[in-house]
N, C-alpha and C positions, 0 to 999 in steps of 0.2 A: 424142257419143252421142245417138243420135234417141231420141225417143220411146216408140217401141213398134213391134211387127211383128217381121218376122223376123230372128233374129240369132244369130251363134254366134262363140264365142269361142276360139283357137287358141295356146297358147303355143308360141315357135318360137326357141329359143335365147334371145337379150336384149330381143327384139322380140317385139310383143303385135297381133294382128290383128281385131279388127270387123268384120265384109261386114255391111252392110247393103240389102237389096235396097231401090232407090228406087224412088218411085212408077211410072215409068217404064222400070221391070222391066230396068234397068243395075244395076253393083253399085258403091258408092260404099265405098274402104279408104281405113283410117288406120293408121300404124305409130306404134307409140311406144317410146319407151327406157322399160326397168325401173324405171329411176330416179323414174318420174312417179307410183310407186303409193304412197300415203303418207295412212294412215287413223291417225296419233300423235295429232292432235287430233279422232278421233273421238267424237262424243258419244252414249251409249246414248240410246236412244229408250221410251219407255213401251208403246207399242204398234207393234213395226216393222215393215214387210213385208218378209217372208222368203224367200226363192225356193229351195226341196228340191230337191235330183237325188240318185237312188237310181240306182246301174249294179250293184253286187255281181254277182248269179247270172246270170238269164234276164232281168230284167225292166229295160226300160229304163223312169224315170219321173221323174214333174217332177210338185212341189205350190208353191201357193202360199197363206201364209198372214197374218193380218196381227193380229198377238199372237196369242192362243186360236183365231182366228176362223178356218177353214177356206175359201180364195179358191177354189182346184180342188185338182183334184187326174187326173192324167192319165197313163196308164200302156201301153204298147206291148209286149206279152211276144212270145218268141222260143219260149215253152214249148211251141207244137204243133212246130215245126221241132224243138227237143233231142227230143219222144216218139218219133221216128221211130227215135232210137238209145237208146230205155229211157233217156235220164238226161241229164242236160248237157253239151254238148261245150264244153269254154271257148273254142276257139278261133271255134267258130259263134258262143258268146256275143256276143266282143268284138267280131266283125265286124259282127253285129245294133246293138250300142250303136252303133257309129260311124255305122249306117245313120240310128238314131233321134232321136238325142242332141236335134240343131237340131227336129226337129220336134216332138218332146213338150214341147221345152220352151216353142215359140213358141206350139202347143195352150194347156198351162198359164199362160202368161202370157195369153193373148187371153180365155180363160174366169173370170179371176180379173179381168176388165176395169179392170188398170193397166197404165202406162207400163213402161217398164224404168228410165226415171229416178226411179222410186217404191220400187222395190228399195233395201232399208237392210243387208241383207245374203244372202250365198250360202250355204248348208248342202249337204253332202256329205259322202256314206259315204266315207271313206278306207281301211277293215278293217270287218271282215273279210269276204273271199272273194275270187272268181276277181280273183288279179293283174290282168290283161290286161282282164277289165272292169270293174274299179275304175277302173283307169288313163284309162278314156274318160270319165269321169263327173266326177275327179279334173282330167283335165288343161279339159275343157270349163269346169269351173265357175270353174279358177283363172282361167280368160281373160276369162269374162264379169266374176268380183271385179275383175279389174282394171281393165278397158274401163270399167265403173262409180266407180271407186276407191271402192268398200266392202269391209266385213271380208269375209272367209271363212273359215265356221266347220268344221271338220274333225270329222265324225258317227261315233262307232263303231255299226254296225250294231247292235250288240245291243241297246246303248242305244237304240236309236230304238224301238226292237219294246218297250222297258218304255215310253218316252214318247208308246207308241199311246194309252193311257190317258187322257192328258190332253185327245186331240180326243173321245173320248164323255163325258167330263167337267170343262169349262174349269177350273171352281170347286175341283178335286181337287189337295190339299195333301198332301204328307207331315205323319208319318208310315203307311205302309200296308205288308202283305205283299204281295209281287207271284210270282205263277207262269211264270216262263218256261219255256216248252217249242217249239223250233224245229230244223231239220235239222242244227244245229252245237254249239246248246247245251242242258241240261235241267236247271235250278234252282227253288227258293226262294230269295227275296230280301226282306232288310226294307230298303226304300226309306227313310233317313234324311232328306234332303234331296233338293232338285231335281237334285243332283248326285251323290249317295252314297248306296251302297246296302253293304249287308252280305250275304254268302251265308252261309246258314242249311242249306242243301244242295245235293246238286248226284248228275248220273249221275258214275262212276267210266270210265266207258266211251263206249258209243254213244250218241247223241243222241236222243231220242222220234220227231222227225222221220225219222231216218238208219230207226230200225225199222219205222217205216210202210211206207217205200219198199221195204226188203227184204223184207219180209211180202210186200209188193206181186209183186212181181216172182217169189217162190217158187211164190203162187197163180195166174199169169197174168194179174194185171192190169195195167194201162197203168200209166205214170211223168206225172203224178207220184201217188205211191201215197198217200199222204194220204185224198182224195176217194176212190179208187175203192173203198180197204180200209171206208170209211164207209159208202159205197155198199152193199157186199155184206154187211156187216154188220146191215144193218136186214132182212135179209130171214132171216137165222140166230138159232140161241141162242146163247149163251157155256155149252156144256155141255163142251167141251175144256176138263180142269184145267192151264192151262198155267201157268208158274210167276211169280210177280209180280213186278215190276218193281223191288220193293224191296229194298232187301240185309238179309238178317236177321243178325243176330246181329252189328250193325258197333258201333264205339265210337260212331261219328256218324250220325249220319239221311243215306245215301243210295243211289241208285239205281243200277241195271244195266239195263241191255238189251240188250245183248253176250249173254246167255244167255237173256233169252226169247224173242231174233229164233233164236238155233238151236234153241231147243224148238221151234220153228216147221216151220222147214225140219227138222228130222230128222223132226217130225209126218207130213210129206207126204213125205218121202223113203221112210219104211217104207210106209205105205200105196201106194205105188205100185209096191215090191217084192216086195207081197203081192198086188198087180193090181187093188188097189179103190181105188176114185172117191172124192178130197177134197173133203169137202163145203166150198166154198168160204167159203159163207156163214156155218159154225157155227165154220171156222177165223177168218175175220176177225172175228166176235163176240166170241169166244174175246179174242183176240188184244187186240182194243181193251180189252176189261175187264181183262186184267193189266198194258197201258199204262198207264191212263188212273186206275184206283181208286185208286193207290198215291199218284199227283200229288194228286188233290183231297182225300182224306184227311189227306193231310201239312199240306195247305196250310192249310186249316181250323183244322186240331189246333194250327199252329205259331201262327195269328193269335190263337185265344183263348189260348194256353196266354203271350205276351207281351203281352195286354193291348190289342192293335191292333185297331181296331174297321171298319178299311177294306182290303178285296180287290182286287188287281188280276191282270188277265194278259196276254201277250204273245208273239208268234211264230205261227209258222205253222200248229203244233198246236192251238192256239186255237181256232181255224178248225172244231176236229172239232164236231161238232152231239152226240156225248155227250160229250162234257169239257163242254162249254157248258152243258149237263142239267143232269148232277151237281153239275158247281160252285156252276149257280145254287141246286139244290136243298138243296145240304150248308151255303151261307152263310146262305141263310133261316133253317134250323134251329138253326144258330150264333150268328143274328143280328147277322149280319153283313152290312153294305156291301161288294155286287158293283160293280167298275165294270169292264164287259168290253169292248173294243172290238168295233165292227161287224165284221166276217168281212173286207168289203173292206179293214178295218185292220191285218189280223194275220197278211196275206201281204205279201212283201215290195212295198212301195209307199213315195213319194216324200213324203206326208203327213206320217207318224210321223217321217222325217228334219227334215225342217223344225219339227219339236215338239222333239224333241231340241236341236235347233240352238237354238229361242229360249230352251230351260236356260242354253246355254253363252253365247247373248248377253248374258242379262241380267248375265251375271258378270263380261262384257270377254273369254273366251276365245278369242280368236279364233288364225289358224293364220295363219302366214307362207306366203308362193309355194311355199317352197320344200320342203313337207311331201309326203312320202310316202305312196303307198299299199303296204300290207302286208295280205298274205292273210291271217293271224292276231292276232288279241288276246286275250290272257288274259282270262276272266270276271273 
């Protein structure tokens, strides 16, 4: 294994493959037996360097970090190609990953200026999302763990979007409540340890994310509907009483959106069978504030009402510039510690993977060759 530059790693039945391009712009291969990958007497490290690959949806990405300490961080999205069909095709996905995989990650490595002999171990989403580009991101990293023989640590996505948290705040210890809200999941969590969290609540249904995009798309606006529903919002009221996000009258504290994404659309379906103009921007005002109140209020109410004196969140909804408002606004009041990650943290990126991964290093968890990628994981 050289140095550093370019390199990609390929599992191929019992045999494991390196290209490295040489100085001299030939490609120098090695083949090895399975048998040669053996980290039993691996010993954890205090501050390791990490090496992140994120493939899940659209975005192909690679971080590097070395404990807390953020090296790069480097991402290649496919997401103007999926707009072209309102939403993501998996099969463009996984093609795009294959295209990126080697180059975001030799990016990554070169802007994080170490070796690949400095890598202490691999982190990678394995679940949840699109099979097929999981698969590229999964099979890439298992080849680089080996070619190195370091561990490789197996990321669930969700997990990484709670341990965005910890790059806008190294020093940030459990215990804390965390807000996740992203296109697949939408909870409260009390974060116990680096590894264990509790759901305190959670939607019954559609995801916050999942709503955005439908909203999106009923109003005419682009994919992904996140941003543009934000967009058109800032220039509207929230004077539409549409219905809130929260479920009333449950035994337990939780959420729907299953029925405010169709208050939505039946909103604009009658008005256009009536022949009048949806006001775009008063429906996405609307819309955001029975999203969005229901999360930050719970979340709040849940930290003081258990004695928790620190806030987190995580996921793609994050991202919205009024959840970000409000949260910060309603923790002030509460007196509460926000710790939020930066926006570039809380869509999917290769960063928050590798945060993740150094939880599970520090524990020894690491993943054999032989681990799978699966579209789904239970919260």
């Amino acid at each position: 294994v050289w140095g550093g530059g370019c390199c990609d790693g390929l599992i191929c039945g019992r045999a494991v493959y390196l290209r490295k391009k040489s100085p001299a712009g030939g490609v120098a291969a090695a083949a090895f037996s399975i048998d040669m990958y053996d980290i039993s007497n691996y010993k954890i490290k205090p501050e390791p360097v990490i090496l992140g690959l994120e493939s899940s949806c659209d975005e192909t990405a690679c971080a590097v970090i070395k404990g807390r300490r953020l090296l790069s961080n480097c991402i290649i999205s496919s997401a103007a190609e999926q707009a072209k069909y309102g939403g993501v095709v998996p099969e463009i996905a996984s093609r795009a990953h294959t295209e990126a995989v080697e180059e975001v990650t030799s990016r990554a490595i070169a802007e994080a200026g170490i070796a690949l002999s400095d890598i202490d171990a691999v982190a990678v989403t394995y679940g949840a999302g699109l099979l097929g580009a999981l698969l590229v991101g999964l099979s890439f990293a298992k080849g680089l763990a080996y070619a190195l023989n370091v561990p490789l640590i197996a990321v669930n996505h969700i997990r990484g979007h709670l341990a965005a948290a910890y790059l806008d705040d190294p020093s940030l210890k459990p215990p804390f409540i965390t807000l996740l809200a992203s296109g697949g999941h939408t909870a409260i969590l009390k974060t116990t340890s680096f590894t264990r969290f509790e759901v305190l609540a959670r939607t019954l249904d559609d995801a916050a994310g999942e709503a955005f995009d439908k909203c999106a798309r009923v109003l005419g606006l682009p994919y992904p509907g996140g941003p543009h529903v934000q967009r058109a919002a800032e220039g509207g009221s929230p004077s539409i009483d549409f219905p809130s996000a929260q479920v009333r009258h449950s035994s337990s504290l939780a959420f729907s959106y299953s029925g405010l994404k169709t208050a939505v659309i039946n909103y604009c379906h009658n008005l256009a069978q009536k022949g009048r103009e949806v006001n775009v921007a008063d429906v996405a005002a609307s819309f955001q504030r029975a999203a969005i109140e229901p999360l930050v209020e719970n979340t709040v109410r849940l930290a003081v009402q258990s004695g928790i004196t620190t806030v987190t969140a995580g996921g793609g909804v994050i991202a919205n510039g009024y959840l970000r408002s409000r949260l910060s606004e309603e923790c002030k009041k509460a007196g509460l510690k926000l710790v939020l990650p930066a926006v570039k943290f809380c869509t999917d990126n290769a960063a928050m993977i590798a945060s993740e991964g150094l939880n599970k290093y520090m524990t020894g968890d690491f993943a054999p060759l032989s681990v799978n990628a699966t579209a789904h994981i239970p919260l």
